[in-house]
Each structure stands twice: as structure tokens, then as C-alpha cells.
N, C-alpha and C positions, 0 to 999 in steps of 0.2 A: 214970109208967110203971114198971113192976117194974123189980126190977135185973135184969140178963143179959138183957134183950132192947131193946139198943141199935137204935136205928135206924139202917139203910143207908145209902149214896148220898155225892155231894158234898156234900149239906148237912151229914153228918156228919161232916166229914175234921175234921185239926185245925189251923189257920192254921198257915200257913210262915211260917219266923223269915226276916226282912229281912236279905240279904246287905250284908256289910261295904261302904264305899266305898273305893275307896284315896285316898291322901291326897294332896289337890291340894299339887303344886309352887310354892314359893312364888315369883311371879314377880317377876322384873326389874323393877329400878325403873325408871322412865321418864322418860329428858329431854326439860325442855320444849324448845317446838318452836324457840326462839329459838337453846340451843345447838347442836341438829340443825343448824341452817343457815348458823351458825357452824364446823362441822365439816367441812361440805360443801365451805365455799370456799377453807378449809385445804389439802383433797385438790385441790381445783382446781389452787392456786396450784403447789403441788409438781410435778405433775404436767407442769404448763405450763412449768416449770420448768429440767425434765428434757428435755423435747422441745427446746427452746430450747436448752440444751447440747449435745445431739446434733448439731442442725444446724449451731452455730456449729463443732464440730471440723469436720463433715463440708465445712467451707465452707472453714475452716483450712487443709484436708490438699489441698483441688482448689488451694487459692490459691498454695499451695507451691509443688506440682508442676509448675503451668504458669506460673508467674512465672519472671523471666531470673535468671541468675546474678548477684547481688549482684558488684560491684565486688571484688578480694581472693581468691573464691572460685575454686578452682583447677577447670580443664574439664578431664576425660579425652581425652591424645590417641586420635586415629584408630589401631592400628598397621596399615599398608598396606607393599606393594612397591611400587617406582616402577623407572623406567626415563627415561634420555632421550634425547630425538627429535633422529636423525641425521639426515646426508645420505648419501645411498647411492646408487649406479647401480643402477638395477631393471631388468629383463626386464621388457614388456606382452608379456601371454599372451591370447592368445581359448581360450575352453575349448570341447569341444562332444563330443558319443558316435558313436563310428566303428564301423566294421565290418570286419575283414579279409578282405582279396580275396586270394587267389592273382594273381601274374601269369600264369599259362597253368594249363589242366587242360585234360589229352587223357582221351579216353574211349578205350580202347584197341580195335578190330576187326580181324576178321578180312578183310580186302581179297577172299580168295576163299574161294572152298566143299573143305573137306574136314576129316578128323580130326585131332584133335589127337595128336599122335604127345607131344609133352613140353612142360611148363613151367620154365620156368628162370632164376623167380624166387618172391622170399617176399613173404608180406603186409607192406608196413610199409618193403619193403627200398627204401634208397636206391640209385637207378640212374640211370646217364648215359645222354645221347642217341645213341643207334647200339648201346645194349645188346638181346641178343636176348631177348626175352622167351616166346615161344611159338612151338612148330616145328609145324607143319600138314604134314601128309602129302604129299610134294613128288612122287612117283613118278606120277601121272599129268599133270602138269606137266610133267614130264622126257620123259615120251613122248612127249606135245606140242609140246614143241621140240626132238626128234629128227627128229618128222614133218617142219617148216615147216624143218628146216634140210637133209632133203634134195629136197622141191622146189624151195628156193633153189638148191642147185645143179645139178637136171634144168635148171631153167628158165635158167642162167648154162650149161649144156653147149649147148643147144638157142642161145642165142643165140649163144655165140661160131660154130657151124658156118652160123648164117643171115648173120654178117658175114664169112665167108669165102668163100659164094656169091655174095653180093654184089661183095664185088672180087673173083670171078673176071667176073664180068656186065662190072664194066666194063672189066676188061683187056683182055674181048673185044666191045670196043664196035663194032665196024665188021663185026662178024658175031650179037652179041647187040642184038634188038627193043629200043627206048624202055619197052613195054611190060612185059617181062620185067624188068629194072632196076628201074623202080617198082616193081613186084610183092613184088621183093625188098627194096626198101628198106622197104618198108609192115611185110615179117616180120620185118625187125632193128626195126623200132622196138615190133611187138606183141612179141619176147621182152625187150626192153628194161623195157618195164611190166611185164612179167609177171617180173621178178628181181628190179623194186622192193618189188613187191605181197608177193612172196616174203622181203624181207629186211622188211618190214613187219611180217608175221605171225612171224618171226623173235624179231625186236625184242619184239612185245608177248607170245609167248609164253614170252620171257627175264623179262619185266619180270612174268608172273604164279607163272613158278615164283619168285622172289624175294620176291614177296606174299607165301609158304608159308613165311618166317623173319617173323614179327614183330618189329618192334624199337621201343623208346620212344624218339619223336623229340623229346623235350627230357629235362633234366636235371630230379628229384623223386624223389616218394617214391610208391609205387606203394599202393595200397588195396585192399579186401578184393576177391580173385579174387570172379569169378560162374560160372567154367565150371572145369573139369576136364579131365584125362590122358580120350582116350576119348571122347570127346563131338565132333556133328560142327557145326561151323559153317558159316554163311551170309554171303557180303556184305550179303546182306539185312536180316541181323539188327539189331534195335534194343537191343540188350542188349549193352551193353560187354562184353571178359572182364575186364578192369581199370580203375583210371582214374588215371592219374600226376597228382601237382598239383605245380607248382613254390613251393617253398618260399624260393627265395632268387634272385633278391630275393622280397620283399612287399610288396604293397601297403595303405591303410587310407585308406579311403572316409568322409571323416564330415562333417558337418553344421554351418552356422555361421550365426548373424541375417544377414541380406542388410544390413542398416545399418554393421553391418563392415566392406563391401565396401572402402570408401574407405581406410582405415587398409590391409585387407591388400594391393589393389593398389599402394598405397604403399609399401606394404614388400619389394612382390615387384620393383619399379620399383631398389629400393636392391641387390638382390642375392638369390640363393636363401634362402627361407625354413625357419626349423630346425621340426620337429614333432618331439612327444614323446608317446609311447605310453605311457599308463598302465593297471595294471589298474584292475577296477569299485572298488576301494577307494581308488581315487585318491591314493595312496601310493607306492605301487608301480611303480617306474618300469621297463618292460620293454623300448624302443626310445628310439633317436634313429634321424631318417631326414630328411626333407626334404620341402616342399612341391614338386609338380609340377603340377598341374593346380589351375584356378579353372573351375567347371563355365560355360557358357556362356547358362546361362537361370537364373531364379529360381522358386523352387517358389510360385507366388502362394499354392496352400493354406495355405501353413506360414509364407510369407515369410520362408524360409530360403534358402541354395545350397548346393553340393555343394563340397567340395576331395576332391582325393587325392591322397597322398602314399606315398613310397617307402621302405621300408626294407631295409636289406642283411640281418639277420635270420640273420647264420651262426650264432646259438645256438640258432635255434628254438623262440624265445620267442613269437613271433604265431602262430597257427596258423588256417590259412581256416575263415570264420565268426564268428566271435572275436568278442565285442564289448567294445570298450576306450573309456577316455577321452583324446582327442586334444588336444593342447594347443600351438598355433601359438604361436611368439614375433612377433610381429610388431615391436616396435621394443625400445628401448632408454632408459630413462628416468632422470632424475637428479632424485632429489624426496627429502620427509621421510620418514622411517621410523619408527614405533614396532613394538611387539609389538602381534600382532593383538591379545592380552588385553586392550588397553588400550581399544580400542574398543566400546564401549557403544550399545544399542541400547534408543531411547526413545518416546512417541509423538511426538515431533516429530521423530523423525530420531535418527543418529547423534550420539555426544557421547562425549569422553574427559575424566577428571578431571584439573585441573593444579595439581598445589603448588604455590603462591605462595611467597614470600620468607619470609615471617611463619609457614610450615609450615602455612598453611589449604588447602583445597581449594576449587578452582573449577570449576562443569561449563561447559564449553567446545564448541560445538556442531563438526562438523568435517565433511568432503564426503572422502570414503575414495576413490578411485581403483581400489584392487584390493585387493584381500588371496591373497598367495602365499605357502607355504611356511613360515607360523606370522606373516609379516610384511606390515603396510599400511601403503601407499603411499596417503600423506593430501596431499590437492591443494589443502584449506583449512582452517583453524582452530587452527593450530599456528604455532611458530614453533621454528627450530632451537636446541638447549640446554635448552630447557624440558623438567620431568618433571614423567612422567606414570603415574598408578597404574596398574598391572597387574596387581594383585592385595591385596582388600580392597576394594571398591566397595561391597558391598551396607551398610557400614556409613556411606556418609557421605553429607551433607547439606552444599549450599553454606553455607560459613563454617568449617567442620570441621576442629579442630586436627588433626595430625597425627605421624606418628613414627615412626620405619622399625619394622618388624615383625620379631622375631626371628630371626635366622638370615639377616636379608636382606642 
């Protein structure tokens, strides 16, 4: 071919220079397979080795912990309060929730019909029996028994003049008729009636202007008026104008187990029974008064009965309605005592802790009787002299040294 006219195309290109390699890494020598598995059992053993030590502490530190105390090794005491179990004379109390009753409430009315002219008393005010409390409009009352007191005496003029016809009839018996005589005796005895009929209507027309003072016929405290000065009343009415309650004495109605019965009729059998009025926080003591009644049925609903008792109540501390907790003494007891603290409540029952001699502690099962006034009266599992914690329980365990506690 000439020169300058090359031929075209990929046949004519001109070979591509072969790209560099890069340069292989020279590799790791290789252990035969014998030491590999030599290496292997190496890692094994260590491994197993390790685990094996782990569990032998962790076996160590359980074995410790729940093994006893070596011989030598000093126990931490308990510190606790104690106390010890006397003899004491106790009160038996029955408890139960009363209610206070007034012994009387008058609802106050008006006996007759008219206005009220005045009152002449306050909301609240204490008043005695024969005090006047409201004056009713007396002046047609008054008229009333001006009427009936002078037919009483037409009807007493009228008869003295028929008993003096009379004995003239018979002074002139031997010239006055049998008939006439009678006749007259008949009209002394119709003015006779007729001056009784008259001091009758007398009587009761006295007795209604008197209606027209109201007065409160017991001693209390009078409650909120309903009527007013100016307003006219009815006998008929159902609406008090006031209503007196008496306050002193009081009484307090409460409730007690019918299985009681025995103990309190025996106790009412010894002499009057003491009751004490407590408020709802049963702390609170508000009365002393006395048992007077034991109700005569038993409520089979509830299988409870009723008492009530009396309180003299000059400070006006019960007030009707009231509801209080009642607490009947019923005997007198001579038994052990600890501090109620001491008694402990478990599932099998009560139990208090007792220091032995050696300062351990023992739990001692016990049958409690009552618990009064921070103190129980234990009926079994004690014995007089012995102490008993009363503080610090939740730390001890029978066998449990012990050691008074700070301050105690």
C-alpha cells in the first residue's frame, strides 16, 4: 500500500499494553494439621478450667453463707425492749356502739285555737318545767268565762229561791197538796243540775283560757321555733312550735352478742352495773353512768340484745342521737399482764417472745383474754416474772441472742 493511506477499522488499532498485577501477599505459613489440634485442646483445657473455678467460689460463697456458726464465732445480739408479766386486778369490759336517747322530748302545741300575742323564749335556751313559753291571745277565753260564770250564778240565784218554796210547801203541809211538794222538790233538784252543768262549763272554760299560756312541762333545752309573733294556731295542728329535749339525765341505748348474756346477768345479779361512754375514736372518754335495763327479747336477725343505760350528763357531753362506744364493766379480774405490744399475731394464733435465762428468745403461743387500755390480760402461755419483748420482734428468730436496746 502507499504510504498515507493507512487502512481503518479495529483491525488497524494498535495492541493494548498489558496492565500491571499487583503483587500477591506473601502468605502465612501453615501448621500442620497435628499442631492445630494440639492448640485446640490447649484452649479447651484453660477454658474448662476457668468455668471449674468460677463454680467452685460460687459453691464456696453458698457454703458460707448457710453453714452454722463455727464454735468460737461471736452471734450478734438481738437489741429488743422487754417488759415483765405482772399480776394485776383488771376490769372485763364488753364493748359494743350505742346511740343516745333523750329521756323525754315534748313537742311543744298549742292546746287551743288563737294568735300568738308573744314568745318568750330563745332557740337553744335552757328552761325549766312551768316556764312560760308562748302567750296566745286570751281575750276571747276571758269572755268565755265571764259568760259561764254568770250563768253559774242565775242558775245558783234560781235555785236558792226554788229551795225556799220548797220549805215554805212543807211548813204549810196541812194546807199545801202532796202534789205541789213534789213538784217543787223536782225544781230544786233541776236547778241543782243546772249550777253543776254551770260550774262545769266554768271549770273547763278556766281550764282553756289557761291553754292560752303555754308552758314547758319538763326541764331541757328548747330547739329551733317553727312558728312566730302573729301567726294563728290550731289544736289541730301537726306541727310543733318548738320541741324541749331533756338533757339530764340521758340515756345511751347500745347493742351487745346475746352469748354475753350470762356474764352480764351475773354481774347485774352482784350489784349495779358501771357503763362508760366513749367517743367514735374510742379514746375519748365522755360519760360514766350505769346499766339500767337488759332488753327482754333477742334480736334473732343479729343475735344480739339491747341494754340501756343512764347518764347524769351535767356537762353536756352526750347529746341525743349521738353515736358513741359503750363499754360495760361487767366483773373484775385478777390475771397476768403484759403490754399489749407484746402480743404478736401469727397464723397459728397469737404468740409473745420470752427471754430465757441464756438472753435467747422463745416464741410462746398465748390465749389473750382482752386487751384494754394499751394492756392484755393473758389467760394462757405465760407465767408471772417472765419477760417479754415489746419492742424489736421483727428481728428475731427462735434461739436468738439478745440484749436490751438502747435507751431501754
Amino acid at each position: 500500500m502507499p504510504s498515507g493511506n493507512w487502512p481503518t477499522g479495529a483491525c488497524c488499532r494498535r495492541p493494548a499494553r498489558p496492565r500491571p498485577r499487583p503483587p500477591i501477599p506473601p502468605s502465612r505459613p501453615r501448621l500442620p494439621v497435628a499442631e492445630i489440634s494440639s492448640l485446640w485442646r490447649s484452649r479447651r483445657v484453660v477454658i474448662g478450667a476457668g468455668l471449674g473455678a468460677v463454680v467452685l467460689v460460687a459453691f464456696l460463697l453458698l457454703r458460707g453463707a448457710s453453714a452454722p456458726a463455727q464454735p468460737g464465732t461471736a452471734e450478734v445480739a438481738v437489741p429488743v425492749v422487754v417488759s415483765l408479766v405482772t399480776i394485776k386486778t383488771v376490769p372485763i369490759y364488753l364493748d359494743g356502739i350505742g346511740t343516745v336517747q333523750a329521756s323525754n322530748t315534748v313537742q311543744i302545741r298549742s292546746r287551743v285555737d288563737g294568735q300568738i300575742l308573744e314568745v318568750r323564749f330563745r332557740e337553744g335556751q335552757e328552761v325549766k318545767a312551768g316556764d312560760v313559753l308562748v302567750m296566745v291571745d286570751p281575750r276571747p277565753f276571758e269572755a268565755n268565762l265571764k259568760q259561764m260564770a254568770a250563768n253559774l250564778l242565775r242558775d245558783k240565784a234560781q235555785l236558792v229561791d226554788a229551795k225556799a218554796q220548797l220549805n215554805r210547801l212543807i211548813q204549810l203541809k196541812d194546807f199545801a197538796s202532796r202534789q205541789s211538794v213534789d213538784t217543787q222538790r223536782a225544781s230544786v233538784a233541776q236547778f241543782e243540775a243546772l249550777v253543776a252543768a254551770d260550774q262545769a262549763q266554768v271549770d273547763y272554760a278556766r281550764t282553756q283560757l289557761d291553754y292560752t299560756t303555754v308552758r314547758s312541762p319538763i326541764d331541757g333545752r328548747t330547739g329551733i321555733r317553727q312558728i312566730d309573733v302573729g301567726n294563728v294556731v290550731h289544736a289541730a295542728d301537726t306541727s310543733p312550735i318548738v320541741t324541749v329535749t331533756q338533757f339530764t339525765p340521758i340515756s345511751v341505748v347500745f347493742t351487745l352478742n346475746a352469748d354475753h348474756l350470762p356474764v352480764i346477768t351475773g354481774g347485774t345479779a352482784r350489784g349495779p352495773l358501771t357503763v362508760y361512754a366513749f367517743a367514735k375514736d374510742n379514746s375519748t372518754q365522755l360519760a360514766q353512768g350505769r346499766l339500767d335495763l337488759v332488753d327482754n327479747q333477742i334480736d334473732q336477725a343479729t343475735g344480739t340484745v339491747k341494754l340501756k343505760a343512764s347518764f347524769a350528763n351535767a356537762d353536756h357531753r352526750l347529746w341525743p342521737g349521738q353515736f358513741v362506744n359503750a363499754r360495760l364493766q361487767v366483773a373484775v379480774h385478777e390475771g397476768l399482764t403484759v403490754p399489749a405490744t407484746a402480743v404478736q399475731h401469727g397464723p397459728n394464733g397469737t404468740y409473745a417472745w420470752v427471754i430465757a435465762r441464756d438472753q435467747t428468745a422463745q416464741m410462746r403461743p398465748v390465749t389473750v383474754l382482752q386487751i384494754q387500755d394499751g394492756q392484755a390480760l393473758i389467760q394462757a402461755g405465760l407465767e408471772a416474772g417472765q419477760r417479754v419483748v415489746i419492742d424489736g420482734q421483727y428481728k428475731l428468730q427462735p434461739g436468738s441472742m439478745t440484749a436490751p436496746a438502747a435507751g431501754a
